[in-house]
C-alpha positions as CSV (number, residue, x, y, z in Angstrom):
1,X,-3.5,90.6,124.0
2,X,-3.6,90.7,127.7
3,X,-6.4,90.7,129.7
4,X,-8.5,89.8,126.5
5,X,-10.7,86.6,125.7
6,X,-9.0,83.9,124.3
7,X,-11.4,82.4,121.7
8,X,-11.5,78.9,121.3
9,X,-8.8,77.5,119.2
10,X,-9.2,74.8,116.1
11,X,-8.4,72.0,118.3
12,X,-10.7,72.5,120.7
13,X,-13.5,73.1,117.6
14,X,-12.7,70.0,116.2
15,X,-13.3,67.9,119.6
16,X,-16.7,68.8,119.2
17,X,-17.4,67.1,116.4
18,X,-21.2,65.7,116.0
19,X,-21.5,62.3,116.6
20,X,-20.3,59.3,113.9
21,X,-22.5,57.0,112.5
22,X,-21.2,53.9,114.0
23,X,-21.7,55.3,117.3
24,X,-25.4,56.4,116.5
25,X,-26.0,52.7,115.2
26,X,-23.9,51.2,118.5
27,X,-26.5,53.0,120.8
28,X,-27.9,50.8,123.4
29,X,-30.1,47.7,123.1
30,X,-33.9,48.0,123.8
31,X,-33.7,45.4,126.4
32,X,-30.0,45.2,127.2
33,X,-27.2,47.5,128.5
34,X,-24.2,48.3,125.9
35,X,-20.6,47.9,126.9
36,X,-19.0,51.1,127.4
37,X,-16.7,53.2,124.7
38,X,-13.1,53.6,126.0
39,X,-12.7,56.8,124.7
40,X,-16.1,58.1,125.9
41,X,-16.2,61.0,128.2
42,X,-19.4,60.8,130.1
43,X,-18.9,57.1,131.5
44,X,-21.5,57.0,133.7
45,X,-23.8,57.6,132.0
46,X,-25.8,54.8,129.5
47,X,-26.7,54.9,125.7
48,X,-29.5,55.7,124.5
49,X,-31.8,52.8,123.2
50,X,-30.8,51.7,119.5
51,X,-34.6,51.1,118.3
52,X,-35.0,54.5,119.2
53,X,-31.9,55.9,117.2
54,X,-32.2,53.3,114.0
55,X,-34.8,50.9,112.4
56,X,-34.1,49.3,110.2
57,X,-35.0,49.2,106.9
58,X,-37.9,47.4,105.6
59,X,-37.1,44.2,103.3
60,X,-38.1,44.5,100.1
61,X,-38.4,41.5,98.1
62,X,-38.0,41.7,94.3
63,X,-40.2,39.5,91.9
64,X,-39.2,37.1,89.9
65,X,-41.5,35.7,86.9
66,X,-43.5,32.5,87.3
67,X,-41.5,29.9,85.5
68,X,-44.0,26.8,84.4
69,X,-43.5,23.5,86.4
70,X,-44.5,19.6,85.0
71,X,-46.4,18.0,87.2
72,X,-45.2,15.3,89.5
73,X,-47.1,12.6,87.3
74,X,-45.6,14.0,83.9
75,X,-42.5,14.3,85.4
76,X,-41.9,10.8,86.8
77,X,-43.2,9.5,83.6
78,X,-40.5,11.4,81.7
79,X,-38.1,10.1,83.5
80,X,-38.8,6.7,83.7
81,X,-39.1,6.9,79.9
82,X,-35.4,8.1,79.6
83,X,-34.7,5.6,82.2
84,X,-35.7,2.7,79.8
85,X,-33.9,4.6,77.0
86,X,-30.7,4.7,78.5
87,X,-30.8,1.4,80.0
88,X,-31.8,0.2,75.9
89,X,-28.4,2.0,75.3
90,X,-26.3,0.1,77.8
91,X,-27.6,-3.1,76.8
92,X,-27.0,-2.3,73.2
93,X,-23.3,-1.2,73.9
94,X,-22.9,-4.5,75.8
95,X,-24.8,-7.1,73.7
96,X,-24.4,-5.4,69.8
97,X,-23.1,-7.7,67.3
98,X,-21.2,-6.9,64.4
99,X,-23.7,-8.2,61.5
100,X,-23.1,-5.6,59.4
101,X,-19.4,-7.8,58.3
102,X,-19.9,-8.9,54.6
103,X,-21.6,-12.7,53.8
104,X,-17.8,-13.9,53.5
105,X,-17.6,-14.4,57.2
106,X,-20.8,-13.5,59.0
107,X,-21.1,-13.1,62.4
108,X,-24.7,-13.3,63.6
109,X,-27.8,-12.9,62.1
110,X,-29.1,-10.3,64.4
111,X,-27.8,-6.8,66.1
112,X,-28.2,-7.7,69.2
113,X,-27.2,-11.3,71.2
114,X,-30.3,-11.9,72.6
115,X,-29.4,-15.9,73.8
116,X,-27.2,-13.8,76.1
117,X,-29.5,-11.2,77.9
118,X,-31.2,-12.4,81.5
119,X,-34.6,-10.8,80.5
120,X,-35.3,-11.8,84.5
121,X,-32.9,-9.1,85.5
122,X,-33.5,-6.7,82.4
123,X,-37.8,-6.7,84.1
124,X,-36.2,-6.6,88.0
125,X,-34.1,-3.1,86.6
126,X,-37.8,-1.9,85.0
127,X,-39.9,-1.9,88.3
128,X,-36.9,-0.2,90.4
129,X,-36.9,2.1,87.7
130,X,-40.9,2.6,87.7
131,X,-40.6,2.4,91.8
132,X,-41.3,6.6,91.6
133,X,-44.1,6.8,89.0
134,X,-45.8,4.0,90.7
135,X,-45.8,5.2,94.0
136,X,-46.9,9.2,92.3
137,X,-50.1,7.5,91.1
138,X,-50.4,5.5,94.1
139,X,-50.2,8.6,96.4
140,X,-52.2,10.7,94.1
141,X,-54.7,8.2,94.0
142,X,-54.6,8.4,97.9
143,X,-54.9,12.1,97.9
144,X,-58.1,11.9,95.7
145,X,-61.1,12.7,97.5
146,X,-64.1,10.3,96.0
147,X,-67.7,11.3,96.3
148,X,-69.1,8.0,96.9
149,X,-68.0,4.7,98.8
150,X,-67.5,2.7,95.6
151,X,-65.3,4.9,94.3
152,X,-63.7,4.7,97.2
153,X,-63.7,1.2,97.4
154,X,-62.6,1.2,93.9
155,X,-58.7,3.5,94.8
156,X,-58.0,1.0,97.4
157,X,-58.4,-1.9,94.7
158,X,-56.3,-0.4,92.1
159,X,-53.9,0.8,94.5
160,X,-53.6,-2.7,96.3
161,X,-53.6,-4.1,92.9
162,X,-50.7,-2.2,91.7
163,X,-48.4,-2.5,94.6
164,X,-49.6,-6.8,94.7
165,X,-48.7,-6.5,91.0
166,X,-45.5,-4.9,91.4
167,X,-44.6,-7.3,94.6
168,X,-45.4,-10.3,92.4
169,X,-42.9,-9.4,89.8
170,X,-39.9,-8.4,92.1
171,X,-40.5,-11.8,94.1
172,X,-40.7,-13.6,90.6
173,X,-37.5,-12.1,89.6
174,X,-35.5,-12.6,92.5
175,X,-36.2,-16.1,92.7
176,X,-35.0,-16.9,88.9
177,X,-32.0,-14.8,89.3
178,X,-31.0,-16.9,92.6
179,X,-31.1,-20.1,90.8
180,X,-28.9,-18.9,87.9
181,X,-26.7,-16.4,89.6
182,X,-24.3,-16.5,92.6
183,X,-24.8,-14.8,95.9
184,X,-22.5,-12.8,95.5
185,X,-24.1,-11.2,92.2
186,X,-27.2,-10.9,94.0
187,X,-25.7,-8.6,96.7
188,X,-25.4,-6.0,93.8
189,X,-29.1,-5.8,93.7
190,X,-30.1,-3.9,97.3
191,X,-27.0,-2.2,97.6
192,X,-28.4,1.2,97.0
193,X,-31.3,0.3,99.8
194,X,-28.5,-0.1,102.1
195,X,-27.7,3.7,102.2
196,X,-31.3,5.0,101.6
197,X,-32.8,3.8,104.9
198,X,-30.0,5.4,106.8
199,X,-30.5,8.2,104.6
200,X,-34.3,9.0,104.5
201,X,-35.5,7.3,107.6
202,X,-33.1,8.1,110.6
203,X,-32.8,11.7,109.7
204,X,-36.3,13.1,109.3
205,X,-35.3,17.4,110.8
206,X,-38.4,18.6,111.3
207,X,-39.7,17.1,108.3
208,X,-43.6,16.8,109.2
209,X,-43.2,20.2,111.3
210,X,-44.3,23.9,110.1
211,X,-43.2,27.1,111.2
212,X,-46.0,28.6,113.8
213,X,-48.0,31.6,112.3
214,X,-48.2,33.9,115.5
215,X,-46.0,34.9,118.3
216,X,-47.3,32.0,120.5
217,X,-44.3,30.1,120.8
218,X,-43.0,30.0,124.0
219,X,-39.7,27.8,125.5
220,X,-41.9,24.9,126.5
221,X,-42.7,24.1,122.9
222,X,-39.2,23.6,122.2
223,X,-38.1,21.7,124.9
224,X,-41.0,19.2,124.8
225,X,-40.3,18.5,121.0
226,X,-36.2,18.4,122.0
227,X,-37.2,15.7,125.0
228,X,-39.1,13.5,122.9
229,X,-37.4,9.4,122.9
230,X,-35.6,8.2,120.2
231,X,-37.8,5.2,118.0
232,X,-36.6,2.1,116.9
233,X,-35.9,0.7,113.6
234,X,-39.6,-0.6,112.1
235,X,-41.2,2.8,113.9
236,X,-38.6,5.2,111.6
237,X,-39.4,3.3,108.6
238,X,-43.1,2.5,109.2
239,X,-43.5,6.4,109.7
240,X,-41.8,7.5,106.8
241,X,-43.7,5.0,104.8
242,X,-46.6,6.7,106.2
243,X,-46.4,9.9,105.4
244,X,-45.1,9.0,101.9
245,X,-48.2,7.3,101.6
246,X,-51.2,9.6,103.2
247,X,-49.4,12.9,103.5
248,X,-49.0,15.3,100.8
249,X,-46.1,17.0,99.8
250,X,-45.4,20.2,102.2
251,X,-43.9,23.0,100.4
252,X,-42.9,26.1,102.7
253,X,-43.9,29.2,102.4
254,X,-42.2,32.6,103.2
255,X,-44.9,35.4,105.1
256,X,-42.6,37.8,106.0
257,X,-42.9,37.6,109.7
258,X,-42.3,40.1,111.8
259,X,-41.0,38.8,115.1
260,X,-37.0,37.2,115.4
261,X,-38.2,33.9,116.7
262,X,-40.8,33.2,113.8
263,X,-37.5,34.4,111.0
264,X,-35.5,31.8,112.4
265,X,-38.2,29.1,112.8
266,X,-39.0,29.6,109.2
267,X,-35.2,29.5,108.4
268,X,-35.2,26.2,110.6
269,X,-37.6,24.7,108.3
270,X,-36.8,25.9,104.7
271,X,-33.5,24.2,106.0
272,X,-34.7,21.0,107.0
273,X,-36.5,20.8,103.7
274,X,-33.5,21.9,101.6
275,X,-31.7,19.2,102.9
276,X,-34.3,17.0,102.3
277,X,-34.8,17.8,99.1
278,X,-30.9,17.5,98.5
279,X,-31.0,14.3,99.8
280,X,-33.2,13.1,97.6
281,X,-31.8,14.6,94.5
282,X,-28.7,12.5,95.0
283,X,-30.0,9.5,96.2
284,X,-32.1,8.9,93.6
285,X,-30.1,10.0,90.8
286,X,-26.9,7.6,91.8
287,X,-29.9,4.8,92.4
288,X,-30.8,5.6,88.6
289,X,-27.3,5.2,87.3
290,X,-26.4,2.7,89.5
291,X,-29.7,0.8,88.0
292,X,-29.6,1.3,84.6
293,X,-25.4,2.0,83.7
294,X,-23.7,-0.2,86.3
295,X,-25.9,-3.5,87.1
296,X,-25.9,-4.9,83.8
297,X,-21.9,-4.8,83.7
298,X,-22.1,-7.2,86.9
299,X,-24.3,-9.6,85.3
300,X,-22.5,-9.8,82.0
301,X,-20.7,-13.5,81.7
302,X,-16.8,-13.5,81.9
303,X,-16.8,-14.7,77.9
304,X,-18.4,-11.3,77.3
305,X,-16.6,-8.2,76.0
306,X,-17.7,-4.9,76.1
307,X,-16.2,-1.4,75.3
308,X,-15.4,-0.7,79.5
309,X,-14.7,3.0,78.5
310,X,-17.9,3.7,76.6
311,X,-20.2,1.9,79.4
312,X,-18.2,4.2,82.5
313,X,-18.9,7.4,80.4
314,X,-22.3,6.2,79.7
315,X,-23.1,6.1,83.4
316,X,-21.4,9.7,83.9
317,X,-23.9,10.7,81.5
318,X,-26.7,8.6,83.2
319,X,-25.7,10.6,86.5
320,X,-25.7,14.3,85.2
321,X,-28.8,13.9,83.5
322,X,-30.6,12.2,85.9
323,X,-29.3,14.9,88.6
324,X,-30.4,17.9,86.5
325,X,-33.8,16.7,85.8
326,X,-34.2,15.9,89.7
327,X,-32.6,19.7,90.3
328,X,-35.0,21.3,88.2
329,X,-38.2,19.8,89.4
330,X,-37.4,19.8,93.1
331,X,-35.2,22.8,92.9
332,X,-37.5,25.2,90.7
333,X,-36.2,29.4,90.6
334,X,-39.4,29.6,92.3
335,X,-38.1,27.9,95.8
336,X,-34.6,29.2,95.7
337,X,-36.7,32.6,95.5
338,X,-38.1,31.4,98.6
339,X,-34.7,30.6,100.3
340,X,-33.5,34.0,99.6
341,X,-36.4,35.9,101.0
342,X,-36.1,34.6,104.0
343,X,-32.1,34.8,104.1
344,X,-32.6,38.4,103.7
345,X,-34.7,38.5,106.7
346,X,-32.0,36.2,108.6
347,X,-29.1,38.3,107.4
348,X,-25.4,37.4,108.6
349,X,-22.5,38.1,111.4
350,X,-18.5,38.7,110.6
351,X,-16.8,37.2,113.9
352,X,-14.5,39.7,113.7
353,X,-10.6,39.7,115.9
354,X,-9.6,40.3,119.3
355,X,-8.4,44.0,120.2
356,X,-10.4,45.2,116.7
357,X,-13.0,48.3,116.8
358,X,-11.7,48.2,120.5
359,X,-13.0,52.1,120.4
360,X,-16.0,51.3,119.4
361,X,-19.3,50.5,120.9
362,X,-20.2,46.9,121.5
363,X,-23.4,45.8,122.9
364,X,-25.1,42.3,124.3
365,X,-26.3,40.3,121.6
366,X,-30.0,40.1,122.3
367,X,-32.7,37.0,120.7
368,X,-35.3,39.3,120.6
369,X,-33.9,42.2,118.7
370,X,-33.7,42.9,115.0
371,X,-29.9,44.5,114.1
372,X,-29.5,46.9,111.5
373,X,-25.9,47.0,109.3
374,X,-23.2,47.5,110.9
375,X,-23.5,47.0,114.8
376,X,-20.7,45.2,116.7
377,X,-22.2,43.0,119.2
378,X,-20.4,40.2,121.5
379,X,-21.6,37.0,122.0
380,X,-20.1,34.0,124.1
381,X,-17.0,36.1,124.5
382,X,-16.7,36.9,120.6
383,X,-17.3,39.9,118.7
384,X,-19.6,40.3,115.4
385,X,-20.5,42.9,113.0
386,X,-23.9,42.6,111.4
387,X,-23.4,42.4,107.5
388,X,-26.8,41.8,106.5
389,X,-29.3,45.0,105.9
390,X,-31.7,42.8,108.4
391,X,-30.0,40.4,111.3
392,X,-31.7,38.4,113.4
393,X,-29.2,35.3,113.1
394,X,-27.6,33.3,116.0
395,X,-24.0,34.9,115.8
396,X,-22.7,31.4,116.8
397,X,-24.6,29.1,114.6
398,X,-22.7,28.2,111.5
399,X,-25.6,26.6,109.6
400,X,-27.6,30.4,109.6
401,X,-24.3,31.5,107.9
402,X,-24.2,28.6,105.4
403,X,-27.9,29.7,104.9
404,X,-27.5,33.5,103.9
């Protein structure tokens, strides 16, 4: 009516709407500035931090029962037991005779032709097989703390004798096979030492270092460890021999840290030793079937037939079993419960498009901030949403994705 008060219309009341979530959870960094909304009316002015408006919450680990594991010497024995069996089984497919043909018109006298097996190759394939079990007792025996000097005196004996022994028979091998064989079937016998030393030896990540356990770390520690000269050849191989020999077998372990820097040093070794351990799964698994499966079938003479199907499925199956085995000892549910701990403390970014969430807040990603769900942040001219319920990740740096 005229010259009465207009009361606010339902337009108006729905501009003043309380404030969303994502903009509550887009507040301001704790030691940064945030990027300004496009549609925000008081410009001038900054956000609010975003500790002070979220934390986030707590990670809470769930526990997963304690699964039994063999020990390394029980293991490696097993395995070099199945070893022997499945190399018995190649031999047999190769070498079998057919005696069980009637007395008509008999065909050998045994069930295997023995007058055609190089027993000096059949004992070279059994110590490569035995090379892990012997070096387990060998660096168990080194591990062992005596309690006098003759005992002492007595591990470095037996552990001198072993390798000497094990030397002696390789050497002794080698030679016969040379004077019967060609060069060229000799070659077969070190390809597989060929790829481990490039392998195992040249690319050591952090394999000898540990995560810190406080907040001392400071920039200099990294850059004196990232300045350090590259070695030569012997020095790669005479360390990793080394710490084969003396050093015992470093298994992580997850603490929960509470600082960014310490989630992602942790992260940068659990990642260095699951690669390691990869690594070593497959090597030594295609160095078992290459052993026992495919190194007979270049020593057999050209007079010799064999079933070529059976022996190639025979090495599949050499392979697979031989890979599981290795998965399950170094891979146990107990250390990929350890990888996912800390990948939930890592958590993950989506790099999301160009011109997307333009309307909503974007802040400076910051090293030294823990990012709850949800929060768009830009980094080298990129934008990311936090995924994970915890995010302390390089945005960037593909292998922290790979990890969660």
């Amino acid at each position: 009516m005229p010259g009465g008060r207009r009361g606010p219309s339902r337009q108006q009341l729905s501009r003043s709407a309380l404030p969303s979530l994502q903009t509550l959870v887009g507040g301001g960094l704790s030691n940064g500035t945030g990027h300004r909304s496009r549609s925000s009316n008081s410009s001038g002015l900054s956000a609010p931090p975003l500790t002070t408006l979220i934390t986030p919450e707590p990670v809470r680990h769930c526990r997963i029962p304690e699964l039994p594991l063999d020990s390394s010497l029980l293991f490696e024995f097993l395995l070099f037991l199945y070893l022997l069996v499945a190399l018995f089984v190649q031999y047999i497919n190769i070498y079998r005779t057919v005696w069980w043909y009637p007395h008509i018109h008999p065909a050998a006298s045994t069930s295997l032709n023995f007058y055609l097996i190089d027993y000096h190759l059949a004992i070279f394939i059994t110590v490569m097989l035995a090379r892990r079990l012997v070096w387990t007792i060998v660096s168990e025996a080194s591990q062992a703390s005596p309690s006098s000097f003759l005992q002492y005196v007595l591990l470095i004996v037996a552990r001198l004798s072993l390798l000497t022994l094990c030397g002696w028979i390789l050497c002794w091998t080698l030679v016969n096979l040379f004077k019967t064989h060609s060069v060229l079937n000799l070659l077969f016998l070190g390809y597989p030492f060929g790829v481990y030393v490039p392998l195992c030896c040249f690319h050591q990540e952090g394999r000898g270092q540990q995560a810190p356990t406080d907040c001392s770390f400071t920039e200099q520690d990294g850059t004196d460890s990232s300045l350090q000269r590259p070695k030569d050849f012997l020095a790669l191989v005479r360390e990793n021999l080394r710490e084969q020999f003396f050093s015992p077998a470093h298994v992580p372990a997850h603490t929960c840290p509470p600082s960014p820097e310490l989630i992602r040093s942790e992260v940068e070794e659990l990642k260095s030793d699951f690669n390691r351990r990869i690594k070593e799964v497959l090597f030594n698994s295609l160095f078992s079937a290459y052993y026992v499966a495919f190194l007979p079938l270049c020593f057999v003479q050209k007079t010799q037939y064999y079933d070529m199907r059976w022996s190639c499925e025979h090495l599949i199956m050499v392979w697979i079993n031989a890979f599981v085995m290795l998965m399950s000892q170094l891979l146990p549910p107990s250390y990929c419960d350890l990888l996912h701990r800390s990948a939930a403390h890592l958590g993950r970014w989506q790099r999301l498009e160009h011109g997307s969430y333009s309307n909503a807040p974007q802040h400076t990603w910051s090293e030294n901030t823990i990012w709850p769900q949800g929060v768009l942040v830009r980094h080298s001219r990129c934008l990311y949403k936090a995924v994970g319920p915890y995010n302390v990740a390089l945005p960037s740096d593909v292998s922290h994705a790979r990890f969660y």
